[in-house]
C-alpha positions as CSV (number, residue, x, y, z in Angstrom):
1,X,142.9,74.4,-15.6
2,X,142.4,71.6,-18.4
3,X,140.1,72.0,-21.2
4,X,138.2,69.1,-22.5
5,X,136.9,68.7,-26.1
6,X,133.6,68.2,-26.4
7,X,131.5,68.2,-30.0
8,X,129.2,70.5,-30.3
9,X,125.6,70.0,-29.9
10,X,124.1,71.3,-33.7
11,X,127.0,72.9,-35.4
12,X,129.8,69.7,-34.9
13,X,132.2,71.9,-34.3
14,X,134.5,71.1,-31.7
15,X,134.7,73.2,-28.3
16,X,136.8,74.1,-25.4
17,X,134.7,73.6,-22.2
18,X,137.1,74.1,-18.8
19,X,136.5,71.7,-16.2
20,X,136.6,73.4,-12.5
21,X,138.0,70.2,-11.0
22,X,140.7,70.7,-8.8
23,X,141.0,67.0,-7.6
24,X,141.6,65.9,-11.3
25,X,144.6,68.9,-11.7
26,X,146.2,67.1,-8.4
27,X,145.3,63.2,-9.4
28,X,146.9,63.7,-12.7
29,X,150.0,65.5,-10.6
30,X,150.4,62.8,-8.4
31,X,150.1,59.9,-11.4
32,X,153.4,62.4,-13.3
33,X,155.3,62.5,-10.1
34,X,155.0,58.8,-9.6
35,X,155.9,58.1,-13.0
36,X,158.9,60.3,-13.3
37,X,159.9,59.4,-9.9
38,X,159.6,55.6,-10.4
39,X,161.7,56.1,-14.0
40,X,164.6,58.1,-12.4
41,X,165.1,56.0,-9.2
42,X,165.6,52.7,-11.7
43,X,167.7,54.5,-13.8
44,X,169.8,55.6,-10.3
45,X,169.6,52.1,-8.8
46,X,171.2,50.8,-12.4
47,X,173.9,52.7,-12.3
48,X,175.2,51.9,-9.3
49,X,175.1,48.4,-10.4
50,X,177.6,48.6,-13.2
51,X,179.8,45.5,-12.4
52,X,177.7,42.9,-14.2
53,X,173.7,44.1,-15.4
54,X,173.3,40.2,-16.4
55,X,173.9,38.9,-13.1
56,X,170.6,39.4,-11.7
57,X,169.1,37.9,-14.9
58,X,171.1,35.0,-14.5
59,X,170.0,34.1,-10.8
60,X,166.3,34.5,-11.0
61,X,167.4,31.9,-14.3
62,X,169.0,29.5,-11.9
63,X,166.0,29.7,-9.5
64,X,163.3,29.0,-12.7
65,X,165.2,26.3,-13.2
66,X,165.7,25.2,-10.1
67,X,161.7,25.2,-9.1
68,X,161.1,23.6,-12.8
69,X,163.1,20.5,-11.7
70,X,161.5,20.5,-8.1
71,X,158.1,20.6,-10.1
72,X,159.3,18.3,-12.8
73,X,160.2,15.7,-9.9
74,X,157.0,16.2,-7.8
75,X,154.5,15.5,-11.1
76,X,156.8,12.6,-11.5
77,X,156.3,11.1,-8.4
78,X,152.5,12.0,-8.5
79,X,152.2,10.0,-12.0
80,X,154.3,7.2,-10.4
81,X,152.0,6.9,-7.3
82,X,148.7,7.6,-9.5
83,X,149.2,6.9,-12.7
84,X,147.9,2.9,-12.5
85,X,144.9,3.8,-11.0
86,X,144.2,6.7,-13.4
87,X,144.8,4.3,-16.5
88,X,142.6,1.5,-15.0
89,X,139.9,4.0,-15.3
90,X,140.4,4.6,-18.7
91,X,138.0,2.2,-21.0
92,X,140.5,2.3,-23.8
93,X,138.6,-0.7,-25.6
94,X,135.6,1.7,-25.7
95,X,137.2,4.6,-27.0
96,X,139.5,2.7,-29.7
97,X,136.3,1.5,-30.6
98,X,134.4,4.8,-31.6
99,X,137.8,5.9,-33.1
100,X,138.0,2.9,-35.4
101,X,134.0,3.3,-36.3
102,X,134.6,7.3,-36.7
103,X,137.5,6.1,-39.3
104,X,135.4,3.8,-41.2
105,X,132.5,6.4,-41.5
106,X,135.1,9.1,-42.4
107,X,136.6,7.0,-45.1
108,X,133.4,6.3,-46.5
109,X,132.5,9.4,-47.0
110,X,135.5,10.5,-48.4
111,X,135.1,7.6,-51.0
112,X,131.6,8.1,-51.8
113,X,132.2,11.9,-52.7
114,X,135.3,10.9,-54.6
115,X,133.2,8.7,-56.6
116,X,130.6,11.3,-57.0
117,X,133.5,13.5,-58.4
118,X,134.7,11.0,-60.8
119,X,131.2,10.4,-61.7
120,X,130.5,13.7,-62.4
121,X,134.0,14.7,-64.0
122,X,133.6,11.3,-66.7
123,X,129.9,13.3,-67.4
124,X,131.2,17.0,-68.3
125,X,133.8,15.1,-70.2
126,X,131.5,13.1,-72.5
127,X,129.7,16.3,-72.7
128,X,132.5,18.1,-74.0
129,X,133.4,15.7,-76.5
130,X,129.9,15.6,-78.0
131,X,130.0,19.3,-78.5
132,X,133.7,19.3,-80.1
133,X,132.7,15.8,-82.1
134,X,135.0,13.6,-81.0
């Protein structure tokens, strides 16, 4: 029978307590066998496949590549048939729009905190120089 460890209620000690569960004794069984059995067959079916352990490799290769190009040329028959329609949708004025008014807030920003900076750099400097007097 398997023990389980359990923590003791006041001392913290840890405990054996024995589980009566037979249906656990034969699950975990089962779950070994498979596992072992699963690990030796492979290791069988291997061997007996010495000429050339790469070659199965190599073909389900071929057939990725295969369905890539099948794939490839379906989405590029799909973007032929669709793509006008798709693009006409597309208010590209709008959006180059935003982007150019998102740039010009961005830069001044960045210009306004670079002045602060300077600003505040020229300050500390004069203040330095008064206390070394210079």
């Amino acid at each position: 029978m398997p023990s389980v460890l359990r923590r003791g209620r006041k001392s913290g000690v840890l405990r054996r307590h024995r589980r009566n569960d037979p249906s656990a004794d034969l699950l975990l069984a089962i779950g070994v066998g498979l596992a072992l059995g699963a690990g030796v067959a492979l290791v069988a079916r291997e061997r007996s496949r010495r000429r050339r352990p790469m070659a199965r490799l190599e073909r389900f290769a071929r057939r990725g590549v295969k369905e890539a190009r099948r794939l490839r040329d379906r989405g590029t028959k799909w973007a032929i048939e669709h793509g006008e329609a798709l693009r006409d949708g597309v208010p590209v004025s709008e959006i180059g729009d935003s982007v150019a008014e998102y740039l010009e807030t961005a830069r001044q920003s960045i210009d306004d905190a670079v002045n602060r900076e300077i600003r505040d750099l020229r300050r500390a400097i004069r203040r330095e120089r008064k206390r070394l007097g210079v």
